[in-house]
C-alpha positions as CSV (number, residue, x, y, z in Angstrom):
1,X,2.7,-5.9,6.8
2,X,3.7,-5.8,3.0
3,X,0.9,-5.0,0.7
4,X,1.7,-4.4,-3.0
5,X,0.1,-4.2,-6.3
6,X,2.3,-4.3,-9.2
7,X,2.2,-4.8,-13.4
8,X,5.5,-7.0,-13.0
9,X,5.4,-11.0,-12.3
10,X,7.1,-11.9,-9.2
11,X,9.1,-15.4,-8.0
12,X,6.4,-16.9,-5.3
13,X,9.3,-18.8,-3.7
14,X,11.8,-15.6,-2.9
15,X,8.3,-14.0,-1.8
16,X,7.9,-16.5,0.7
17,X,11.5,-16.7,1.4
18,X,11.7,-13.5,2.5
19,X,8.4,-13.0,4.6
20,X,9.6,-16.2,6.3
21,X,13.3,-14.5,6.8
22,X,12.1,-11.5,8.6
23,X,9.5,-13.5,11.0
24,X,10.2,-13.5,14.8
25,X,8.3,-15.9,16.8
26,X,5.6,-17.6,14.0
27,X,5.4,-21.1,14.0
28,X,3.2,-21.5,11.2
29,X,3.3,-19.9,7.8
30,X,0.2,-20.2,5.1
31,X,0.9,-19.0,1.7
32,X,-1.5,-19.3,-0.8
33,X,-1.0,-18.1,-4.7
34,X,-3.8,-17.2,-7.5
35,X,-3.2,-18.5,-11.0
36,X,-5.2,-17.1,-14.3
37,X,-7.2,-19.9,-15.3
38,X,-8.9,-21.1,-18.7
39,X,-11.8,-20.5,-19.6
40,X,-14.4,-22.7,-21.9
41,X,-13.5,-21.8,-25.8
42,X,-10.1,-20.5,-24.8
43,X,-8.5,-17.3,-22.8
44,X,-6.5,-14.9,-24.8
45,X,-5.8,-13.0,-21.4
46,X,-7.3,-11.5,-18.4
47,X,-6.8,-7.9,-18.1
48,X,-7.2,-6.4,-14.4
49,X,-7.3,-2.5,-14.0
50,X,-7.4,-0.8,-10.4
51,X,-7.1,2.6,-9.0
52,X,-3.6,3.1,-7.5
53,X,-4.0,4.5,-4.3
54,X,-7.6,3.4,-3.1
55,X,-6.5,-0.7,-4.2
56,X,-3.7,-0.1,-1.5
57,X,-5.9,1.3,1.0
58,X,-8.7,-1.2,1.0
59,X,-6.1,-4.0,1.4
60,X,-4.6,-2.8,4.3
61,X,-7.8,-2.0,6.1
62,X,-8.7,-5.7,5.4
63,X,-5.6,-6.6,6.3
64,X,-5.4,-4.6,9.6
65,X,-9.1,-6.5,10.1
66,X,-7.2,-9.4,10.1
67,X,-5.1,-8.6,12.4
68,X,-7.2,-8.2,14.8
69,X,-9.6,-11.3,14.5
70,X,-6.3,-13.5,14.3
71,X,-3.4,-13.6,16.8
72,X,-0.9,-12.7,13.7
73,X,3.0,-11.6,13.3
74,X,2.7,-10.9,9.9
75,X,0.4,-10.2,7.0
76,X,2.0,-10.4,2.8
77,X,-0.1,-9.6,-0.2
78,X,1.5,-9.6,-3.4
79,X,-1.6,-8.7,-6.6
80,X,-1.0,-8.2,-10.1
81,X,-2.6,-5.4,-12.6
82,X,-2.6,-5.7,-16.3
83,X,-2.9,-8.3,-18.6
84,X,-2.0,-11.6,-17.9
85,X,-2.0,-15.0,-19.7
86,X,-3.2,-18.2,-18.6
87,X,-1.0,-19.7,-15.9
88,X,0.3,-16.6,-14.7
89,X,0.1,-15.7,-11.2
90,X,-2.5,-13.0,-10.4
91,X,-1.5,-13.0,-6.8
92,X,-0.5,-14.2,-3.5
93,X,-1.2,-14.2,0.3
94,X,0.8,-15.2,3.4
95,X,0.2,-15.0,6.7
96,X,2.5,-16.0,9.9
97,X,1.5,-16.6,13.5
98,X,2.0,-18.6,16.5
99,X,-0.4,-20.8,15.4
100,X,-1.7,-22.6,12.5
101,X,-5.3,-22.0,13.0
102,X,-5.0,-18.2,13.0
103,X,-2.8,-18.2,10.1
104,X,-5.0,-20.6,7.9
105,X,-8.2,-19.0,9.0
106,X,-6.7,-15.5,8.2
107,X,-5.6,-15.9,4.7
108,X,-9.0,-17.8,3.9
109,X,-10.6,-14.6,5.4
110,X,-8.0,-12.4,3.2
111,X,-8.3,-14.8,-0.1
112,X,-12.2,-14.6,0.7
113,X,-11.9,-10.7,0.5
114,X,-9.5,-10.3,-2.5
115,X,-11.9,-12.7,-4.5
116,X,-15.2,-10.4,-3.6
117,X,-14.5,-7.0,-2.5
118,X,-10.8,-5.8,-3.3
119,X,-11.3,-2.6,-5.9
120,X,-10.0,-4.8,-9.0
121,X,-11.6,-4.9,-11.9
122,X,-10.9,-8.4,-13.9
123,X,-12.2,-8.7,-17.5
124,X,-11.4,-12.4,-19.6
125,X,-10.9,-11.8,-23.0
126,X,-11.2,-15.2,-24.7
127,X,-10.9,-16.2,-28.4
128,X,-14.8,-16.1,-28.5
129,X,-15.9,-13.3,-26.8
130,X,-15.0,-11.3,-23.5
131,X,-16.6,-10.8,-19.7
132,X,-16.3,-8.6,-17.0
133,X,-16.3,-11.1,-14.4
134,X,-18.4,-10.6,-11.3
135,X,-18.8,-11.6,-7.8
136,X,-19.8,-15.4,-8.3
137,X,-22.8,-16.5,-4.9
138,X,-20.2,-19.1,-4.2
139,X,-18.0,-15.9,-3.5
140,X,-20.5,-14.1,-2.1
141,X,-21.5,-17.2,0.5
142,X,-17.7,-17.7,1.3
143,X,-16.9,-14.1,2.3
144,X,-20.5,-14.0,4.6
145,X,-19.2,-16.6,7.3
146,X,-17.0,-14.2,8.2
147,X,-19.6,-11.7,9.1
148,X,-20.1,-11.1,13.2
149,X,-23.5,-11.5,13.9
């Protein structure tokens, strides 16, 4: 399992290249990759802050969740602090395992996590004004079907 939160940009494609490289018996990889968006009347930036540390340890408990819902080999997450421009990527998931259900199920459940409950804090400071941005319902209704009843 690779879980890191860095300032730097990274190269999506060596990411993957590399998970894929040190896979054993996966035959099916997801990846999935977080861009900053615009925002109406313009985005400056987004600045994300985090506590190192705690940011880590939240992701790999999730992660480890993962893990065992989903028959997995492997588990990458790749997220950004700092401040980033539009079209930069913010971060990026990948999951391997025998099968492509449990890998694209998995990194839904992970993406559906990251977006909601990971210990970042995003603010989008646009040319008009700027926002804290919060847990959206959409978010909030996507990361409850993975609730066990």
């Amino acid at each position: 399992m690779k879980i890191v939160v860095q300032l730097e940009a990274f190269n999506p494609g060596e990411q993957l290249d590399n998970f894929r490289d040190q896979l054993k018996s996966s035959g099916a990889l997801v990846s999935f990759s977080g861009m900053v968006r615009d925002i109406p009347g313009g985005l400056a930036k987004i600045k994300i802050e985090h506590y190192p540390g705690m940011t880590e340890k939240a992701i790999n408990k999730i992660c480890n969740e993962a893990c065992l819902r989903w028959e997995l080999e492997d588990i990458m997450v790749i997220h950004r602090f700092g401040n980033l421009k539009k079209g930069e990527l913010i971060m990026m998931i990948a999951t391997a395992a025998n099968h492509r259900t449990n890998a694209f199920e998995a990194a839904e459940f992970l993406m559906d996590y990251l977006k909601s409950r990971a210990p970042f804090w995003k603010k989008e400071i646009g040319f008009e004004k700027a926002n804290w941005v919060s847990s959206k319902d959409a978010d909030e209704k996507a990361l409850n079907r993975w609730k066990t009843p």
